[in-house]
matplotlib code that plots the C-alpha trace (Angstrom):
import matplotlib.pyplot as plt

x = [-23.1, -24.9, -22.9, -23.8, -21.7, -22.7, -21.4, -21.2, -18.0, -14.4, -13.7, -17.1, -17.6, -14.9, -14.7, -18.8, -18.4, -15.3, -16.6, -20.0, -17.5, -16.2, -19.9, -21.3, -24.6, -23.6, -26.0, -24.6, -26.3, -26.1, -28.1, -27.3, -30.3, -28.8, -25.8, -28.1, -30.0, -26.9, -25.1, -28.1, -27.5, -24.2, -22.3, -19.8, -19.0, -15.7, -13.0, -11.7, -9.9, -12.3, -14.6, -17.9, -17.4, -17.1, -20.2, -22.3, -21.3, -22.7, -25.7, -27.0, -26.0, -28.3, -25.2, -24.7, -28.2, -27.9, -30.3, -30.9, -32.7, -30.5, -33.3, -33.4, -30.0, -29.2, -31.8, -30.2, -27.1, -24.5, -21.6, -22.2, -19.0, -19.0, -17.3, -17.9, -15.8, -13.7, -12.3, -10.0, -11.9, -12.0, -9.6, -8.1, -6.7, -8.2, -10.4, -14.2, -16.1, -19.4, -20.6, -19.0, -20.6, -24.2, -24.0, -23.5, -26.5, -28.6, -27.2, -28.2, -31.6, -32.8, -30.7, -32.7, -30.7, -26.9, -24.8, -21.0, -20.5, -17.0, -14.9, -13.6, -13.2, -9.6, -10.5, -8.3, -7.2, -10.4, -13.1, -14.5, -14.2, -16.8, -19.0, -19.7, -20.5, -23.1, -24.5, -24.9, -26.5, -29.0, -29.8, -28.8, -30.5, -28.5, -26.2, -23.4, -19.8, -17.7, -14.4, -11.8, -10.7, -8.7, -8.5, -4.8, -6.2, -4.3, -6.5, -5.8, -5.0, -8.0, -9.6, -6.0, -5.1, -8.5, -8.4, -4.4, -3.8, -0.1, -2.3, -5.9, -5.8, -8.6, -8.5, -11.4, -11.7, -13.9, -13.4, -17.0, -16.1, -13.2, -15.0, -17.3, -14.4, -12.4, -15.6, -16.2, -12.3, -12.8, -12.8, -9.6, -7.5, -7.0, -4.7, -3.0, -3.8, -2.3, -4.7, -3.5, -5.6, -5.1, -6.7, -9.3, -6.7, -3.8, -5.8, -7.1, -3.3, -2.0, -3.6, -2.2, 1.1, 1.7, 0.4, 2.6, 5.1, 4.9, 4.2, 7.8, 9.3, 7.9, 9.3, 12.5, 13.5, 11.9, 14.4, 17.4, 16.5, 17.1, 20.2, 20.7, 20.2, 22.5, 25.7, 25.3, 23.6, 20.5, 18.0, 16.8, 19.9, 20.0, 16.9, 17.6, 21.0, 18.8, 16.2, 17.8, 18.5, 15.5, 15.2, 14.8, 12.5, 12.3, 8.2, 7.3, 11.5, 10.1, 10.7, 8.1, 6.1, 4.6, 1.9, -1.8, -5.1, -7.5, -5.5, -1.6, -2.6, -5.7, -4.2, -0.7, -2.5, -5.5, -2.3, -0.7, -3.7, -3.9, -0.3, -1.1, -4.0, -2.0, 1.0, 3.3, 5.2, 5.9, 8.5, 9.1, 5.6, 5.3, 8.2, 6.8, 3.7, 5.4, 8.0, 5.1, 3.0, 6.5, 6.9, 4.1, 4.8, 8.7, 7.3, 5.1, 8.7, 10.7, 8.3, 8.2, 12.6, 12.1, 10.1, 13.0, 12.3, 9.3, 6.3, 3.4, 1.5, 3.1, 0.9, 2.1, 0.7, -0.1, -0.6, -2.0, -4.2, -5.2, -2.8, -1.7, -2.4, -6.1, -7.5, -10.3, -9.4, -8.1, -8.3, -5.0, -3.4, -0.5, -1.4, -3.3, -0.7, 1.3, -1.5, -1.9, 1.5, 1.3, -1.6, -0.1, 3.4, 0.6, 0.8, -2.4, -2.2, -3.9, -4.3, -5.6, -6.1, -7.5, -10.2, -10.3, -11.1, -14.3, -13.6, -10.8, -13.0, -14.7, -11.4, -9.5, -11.8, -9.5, -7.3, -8.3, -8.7, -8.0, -9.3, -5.5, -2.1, -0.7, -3.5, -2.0, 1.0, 0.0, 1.4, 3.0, 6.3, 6.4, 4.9, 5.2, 4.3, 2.6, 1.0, 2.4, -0.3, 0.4, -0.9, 1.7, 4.7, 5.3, 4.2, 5.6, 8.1, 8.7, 5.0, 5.1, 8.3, 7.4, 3.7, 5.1, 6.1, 9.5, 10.0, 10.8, 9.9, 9.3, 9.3, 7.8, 7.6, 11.2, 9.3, 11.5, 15.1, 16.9, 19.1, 15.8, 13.8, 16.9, 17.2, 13.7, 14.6, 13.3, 14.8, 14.3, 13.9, 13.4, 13.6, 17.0, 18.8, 22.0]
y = [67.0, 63.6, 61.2, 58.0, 54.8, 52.1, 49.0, 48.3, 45.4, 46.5, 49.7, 51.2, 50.8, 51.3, 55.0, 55.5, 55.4, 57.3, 60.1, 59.8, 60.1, 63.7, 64.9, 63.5, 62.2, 58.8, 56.9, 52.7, 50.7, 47.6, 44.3, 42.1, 42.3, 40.1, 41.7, 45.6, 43.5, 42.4, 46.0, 47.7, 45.2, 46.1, 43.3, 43.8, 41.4, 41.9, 42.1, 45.4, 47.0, 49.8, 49.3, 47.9, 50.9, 53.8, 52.3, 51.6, 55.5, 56.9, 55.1, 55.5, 59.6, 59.2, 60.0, 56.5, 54.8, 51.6, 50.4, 48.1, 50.4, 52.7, 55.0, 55.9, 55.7, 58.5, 60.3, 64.3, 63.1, 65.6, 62.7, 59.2, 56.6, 53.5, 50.9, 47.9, 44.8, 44.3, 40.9, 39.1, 38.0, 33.9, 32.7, 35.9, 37.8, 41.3, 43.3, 42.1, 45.5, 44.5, 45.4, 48.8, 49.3, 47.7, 50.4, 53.2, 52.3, 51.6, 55.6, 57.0, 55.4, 56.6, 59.8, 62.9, 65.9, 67.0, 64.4, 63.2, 60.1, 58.8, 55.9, 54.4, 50.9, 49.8, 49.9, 50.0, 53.1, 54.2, 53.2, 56.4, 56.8, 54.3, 54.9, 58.2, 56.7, 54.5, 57.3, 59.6, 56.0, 55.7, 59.4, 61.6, 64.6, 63.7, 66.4, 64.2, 64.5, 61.3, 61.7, 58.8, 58.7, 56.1, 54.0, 53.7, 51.4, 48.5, 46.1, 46.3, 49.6, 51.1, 53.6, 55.3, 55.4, 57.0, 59.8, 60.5, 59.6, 60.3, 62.1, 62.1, 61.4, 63.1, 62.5, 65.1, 66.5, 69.4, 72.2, 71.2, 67.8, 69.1, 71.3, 69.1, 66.7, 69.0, 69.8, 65.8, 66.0, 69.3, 67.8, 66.4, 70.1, 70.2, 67.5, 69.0, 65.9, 66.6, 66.7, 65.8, 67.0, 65.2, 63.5, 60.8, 58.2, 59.4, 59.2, 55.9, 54.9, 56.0, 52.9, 50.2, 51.4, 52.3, 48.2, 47.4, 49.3, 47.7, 43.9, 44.3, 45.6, 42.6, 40.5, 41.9, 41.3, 37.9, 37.0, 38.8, 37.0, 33.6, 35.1, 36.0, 32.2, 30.6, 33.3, 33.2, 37.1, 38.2, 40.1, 41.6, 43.7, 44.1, 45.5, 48.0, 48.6, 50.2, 51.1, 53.8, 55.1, 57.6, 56.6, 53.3, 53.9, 50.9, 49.9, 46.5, 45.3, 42.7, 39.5, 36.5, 34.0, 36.1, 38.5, 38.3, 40.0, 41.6, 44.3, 43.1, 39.9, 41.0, 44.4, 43.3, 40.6, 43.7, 46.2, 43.0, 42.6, 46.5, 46.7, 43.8, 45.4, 48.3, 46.6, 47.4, 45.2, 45.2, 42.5, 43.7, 43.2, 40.4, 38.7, 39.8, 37.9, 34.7, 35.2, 35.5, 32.4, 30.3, 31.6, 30.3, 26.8, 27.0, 27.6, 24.5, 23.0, 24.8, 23.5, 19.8, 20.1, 21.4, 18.3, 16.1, 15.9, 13.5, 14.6, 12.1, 10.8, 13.8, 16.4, 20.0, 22.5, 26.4, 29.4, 32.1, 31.8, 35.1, 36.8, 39.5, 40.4, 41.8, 41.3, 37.7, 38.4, 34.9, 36.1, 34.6, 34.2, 32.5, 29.9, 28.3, 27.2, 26.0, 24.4, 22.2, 21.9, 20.2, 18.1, 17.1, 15.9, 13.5, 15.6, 16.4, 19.7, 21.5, 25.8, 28.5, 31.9, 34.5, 35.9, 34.5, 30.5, 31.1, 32.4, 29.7, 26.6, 26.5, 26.8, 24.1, 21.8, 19.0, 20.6, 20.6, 23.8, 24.3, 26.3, 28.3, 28.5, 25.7, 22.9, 23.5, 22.4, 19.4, 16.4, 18.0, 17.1, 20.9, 24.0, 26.9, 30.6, 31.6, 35.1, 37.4, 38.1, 40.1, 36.9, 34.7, 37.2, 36.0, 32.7, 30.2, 28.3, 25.9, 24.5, 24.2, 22.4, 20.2, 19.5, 18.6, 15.3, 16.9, 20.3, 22.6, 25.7, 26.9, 31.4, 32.1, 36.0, 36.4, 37.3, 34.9, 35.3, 31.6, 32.0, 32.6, 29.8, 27.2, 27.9, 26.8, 23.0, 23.7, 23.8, 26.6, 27.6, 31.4, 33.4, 34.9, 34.6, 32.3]
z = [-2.2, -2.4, -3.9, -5.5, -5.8, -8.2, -6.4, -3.1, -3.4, -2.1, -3.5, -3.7, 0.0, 1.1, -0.8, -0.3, 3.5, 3.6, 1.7, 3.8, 7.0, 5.3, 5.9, 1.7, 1.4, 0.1, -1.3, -2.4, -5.2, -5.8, -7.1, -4.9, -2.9, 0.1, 0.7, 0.4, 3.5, 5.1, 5.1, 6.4, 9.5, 9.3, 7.7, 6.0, 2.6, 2.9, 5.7, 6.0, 9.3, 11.3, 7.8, 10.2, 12.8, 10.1, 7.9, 11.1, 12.3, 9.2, 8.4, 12.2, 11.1, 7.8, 5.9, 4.4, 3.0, 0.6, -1.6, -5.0, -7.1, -9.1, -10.0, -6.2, -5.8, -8.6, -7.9, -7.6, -7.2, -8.1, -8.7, -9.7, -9.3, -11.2, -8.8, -9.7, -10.8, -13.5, -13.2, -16.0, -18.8, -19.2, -22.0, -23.0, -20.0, -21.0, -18.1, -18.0, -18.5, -19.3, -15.6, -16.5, -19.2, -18.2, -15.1, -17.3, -19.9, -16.6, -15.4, -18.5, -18.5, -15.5, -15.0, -15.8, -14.7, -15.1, -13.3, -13.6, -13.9, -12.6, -13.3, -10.4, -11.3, -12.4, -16.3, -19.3, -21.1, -23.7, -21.2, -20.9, -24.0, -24.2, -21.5, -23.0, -26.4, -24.8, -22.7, -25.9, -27.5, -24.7, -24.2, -26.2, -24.4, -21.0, -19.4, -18.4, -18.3, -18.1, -16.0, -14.6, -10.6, -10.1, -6.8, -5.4, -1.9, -0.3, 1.2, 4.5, 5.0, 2.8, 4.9, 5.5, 2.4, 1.0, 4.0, 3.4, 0.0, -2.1, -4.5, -6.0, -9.7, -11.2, -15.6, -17.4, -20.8, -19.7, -16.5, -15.2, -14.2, -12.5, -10.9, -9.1, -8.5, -6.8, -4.7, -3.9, -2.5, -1.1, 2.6, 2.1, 1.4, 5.4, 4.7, 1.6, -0.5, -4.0, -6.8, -10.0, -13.1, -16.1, -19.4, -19.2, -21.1, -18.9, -15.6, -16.6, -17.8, -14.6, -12.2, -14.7, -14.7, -11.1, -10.6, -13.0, -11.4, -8.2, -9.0, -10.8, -7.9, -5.8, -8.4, -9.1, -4.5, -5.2, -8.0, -6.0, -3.3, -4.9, -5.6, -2.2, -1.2, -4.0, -2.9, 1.0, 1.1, 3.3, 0.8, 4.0, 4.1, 0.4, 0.1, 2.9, 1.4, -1.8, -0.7, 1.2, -2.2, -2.8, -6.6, -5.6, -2.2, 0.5, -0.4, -2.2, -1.4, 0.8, -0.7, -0.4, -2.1, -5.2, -5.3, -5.6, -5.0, -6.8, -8.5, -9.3, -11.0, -13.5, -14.0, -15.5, -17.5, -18.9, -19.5, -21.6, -23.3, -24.1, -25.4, -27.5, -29.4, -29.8, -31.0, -28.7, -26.6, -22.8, -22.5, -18.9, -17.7, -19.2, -17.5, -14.2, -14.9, -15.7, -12.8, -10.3, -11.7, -11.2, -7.7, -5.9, -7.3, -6.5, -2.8, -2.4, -4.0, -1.2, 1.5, 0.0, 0.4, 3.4, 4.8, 3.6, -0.7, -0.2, 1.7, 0.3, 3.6, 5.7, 7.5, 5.8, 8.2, 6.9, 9.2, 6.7, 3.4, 2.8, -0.1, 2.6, 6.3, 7.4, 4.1, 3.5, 0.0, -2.0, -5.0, -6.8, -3.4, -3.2, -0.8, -3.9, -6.1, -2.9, -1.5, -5.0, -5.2, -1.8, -2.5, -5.9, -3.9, -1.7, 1.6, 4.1, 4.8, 7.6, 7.5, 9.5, 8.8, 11.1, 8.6, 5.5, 5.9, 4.8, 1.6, 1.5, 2.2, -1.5, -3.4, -1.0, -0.3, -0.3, 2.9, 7.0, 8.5, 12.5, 15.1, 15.2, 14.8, 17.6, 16.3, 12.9, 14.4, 16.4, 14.6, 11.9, 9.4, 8.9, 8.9, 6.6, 7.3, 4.6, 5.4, 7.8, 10.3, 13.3, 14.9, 13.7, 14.7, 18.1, 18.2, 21.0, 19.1, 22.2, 22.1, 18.2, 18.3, 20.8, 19.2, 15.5, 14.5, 12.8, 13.8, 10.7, 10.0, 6.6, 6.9, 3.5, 4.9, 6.6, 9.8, 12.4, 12.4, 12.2, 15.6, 17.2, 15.4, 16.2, 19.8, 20.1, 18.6, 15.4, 11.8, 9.7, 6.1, 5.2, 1.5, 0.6, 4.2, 4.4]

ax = plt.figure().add_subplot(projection="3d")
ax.plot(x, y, z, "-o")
ax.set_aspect("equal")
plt.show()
């Protein structure tokens, strides 16, 4: 089946060249002229483990092709998947959907044959809804069915998750659709991926809840762990202890400095924002939000202490920026509110991250950036751990202690354990460990 993504960002790559590695012809639209140029060089726009291997593999096949025009791009294409952005809305919180909504007058325009046309952007529940209204608006005499497949990938672990997913949420209101989702996922059967069949405003309810979901999770081990901290427990062991319970499972029960990214943060806020027009209240959710914007502060607060209460004229030093391992993404990370916290209390701070400085260097411009982990170190009052890279999980603690100016150690991920941190001269400050 030829297949035909609108977008070519995070998740419409990312799903276009898996489904071009199942043997599709995958076809990537998208505006952006210079980043079309760049990926048929083979440059990724976004960092994305064994993404830049699997895209150069099926374009070189003739599988994968990417282009600007949409007319080309549609063109007898059997499914068309709406991926692109849908970032928080300025001032009010609620999901951005006008490049939703622009992509499916632009399908129906230039469409000409039967096609289904699939949401796969994170959108709030009665999208569809809408996209069909504005395809009947633009062409009435089109033969198009509107369905919902939600995305469920973790940056960072994208292309596993797409090829060996928990289940494939497919919402319809008519058996055709179905029908030639079920043959898009067809390749996937061999590994007995459930497909779950539902309504369009279920399907589309699904992905903001499971977010939800999770972000309260993260937040509920963060808040235990300050617990954990004030009554002399380890929320490592806690969150063993119940996650061994199968009701509770042992995912998002590590505790840290808040969550970010482009899906926890702008989803919570679009499903408040949804709740709200419906009058109903999520109380829960809400608290989550607010819990998580606190957080990140509190850290830059619990790095400051850590340094001795007073760290104006002190070098802070930052080893990860990125809002989780082998990800660039910055979007809402939490190094940003800890990084202004810093900056705020009068510190220099120096960071490095091993892929996303780049995308780092425009939002702090105000901070030094070093060539790796040990130069962050050199000279420093302290140094925080901030993402967990691999890189950062067996670091030499003897040269960093002996290159700092006060050796402390500020484990915003719980990846050292203190007796090892200590016996290398260094203090240490972790999350929810006594």
């Amino acid at each position: 089946m030829k297949i035909t993504m609108i977008g070519a960002g995070y998740v419409g790559l990312v799903s276009g060249a898996c489904f071009a590695d199942f043997g599709h012809d995958v076809i990537c639209v998208d505006l952006d002229e210079n980043k079309i140029r760049a990926l048929r060089q083979g440059i990724m726009p976004i960092y994305e483990p064994g993404l830049d291997a699997m895209v150069t593999r099926n374009a070189e096949a003739g599988r994968l092709l990417f282009t600007s025009s949409l007319q080309d791009g549609i063109k007898d294409a059997g499914a068309i998947f709406i991926a692109v952005g849908t970032p928080s809305r300025r001032g009010d919180g609620h999901a951005d959907l006008s490049y939703v909504y622009q992509a499916a007058r632009d399908i129906a325009a230039a469409a000409t044959g039967p096609v289904v046309i699939v949401t796969k952007s994170t959108v709030p529940v009665g999208t569809g809804d809408e996209v069909e209204r504005i395809i009947r608006e633009v062409a009435p005499q089109l033969d198009a069915k509107v369905a919902s497949n939600p995305e469920f990938l973790r940056e960072g672990a994208a292309i596993g998750d797409f090829k060996r997913p928990d289940r494939i949420v497919i919402g319809v209101n008519d058996s055709e659709a179905e029908a030639v989702l079920r043959d898009v996922y067809r390749p996937l059967f061999l590994n007995q991926a459930p497909i779950f069949v539902t309504g369009r405003r279920t399907a589309e309810m699904i992905k903001y809840a499971a977010n939800a979901f999770l972000a309260t999770k993260i937040m509920f081990i963060n808040e235990v762990a300050d617990l954990c901290e004030a009554v002399g427990a380890d929320v490592q062991e806690v969150a063993r202890g119940i996650g061994m319970d199968n009701r509770i499972g042992s995912k998002f029960l590590h505790a840290g400095p808040g969550y970010g990214g482009s899906c926890f943060p702008k989803d919570t806020l679009a499903l408040l924002k949804t709740a709200e027009d419906q009058g109903v209240s999520l109380r829960l959710v809400e608290s989550v939000v607010k819990a998580n914007d606190s957080r990140k502060r509190a850290m830059g607060r619990k790095i400051i202490q850590a340094a001795g209460g007073d760290v104006r004229g002190k070098r802070i030093g930052l080893l990860g920026l990125a809002f989780k391992p082998n990800t660039d993404d910055m979007r809402d990370s939490p190094s940003l509110a800890i990084v202004q916290s810093l900056l705020d209390a009068g510190a220099e701070v120096v960071a490095f991250d091993p892929e996303a400085m780049e995308m780092a260097k425009p939002l702090m411009p105000a901070i030094d950036y070093a060539d790796n982990a040990y130069d962050v170190a050199e000279g420093a009052d302290a140094v925080a751990l901030v993402t967990e890279w691999d890189a950062f999980r067996a670091l030499d603690l003897a040269r960093i202690a002996k290159s700092m100016r006060n050796p402390c150690l500020v484990d915003l991920r719980n990846v050292y354990s203190r007796a090892e941190v200590e016996r290398h001269g260094l203090s240490y400050t972790s999350i929810g460990r006594p």
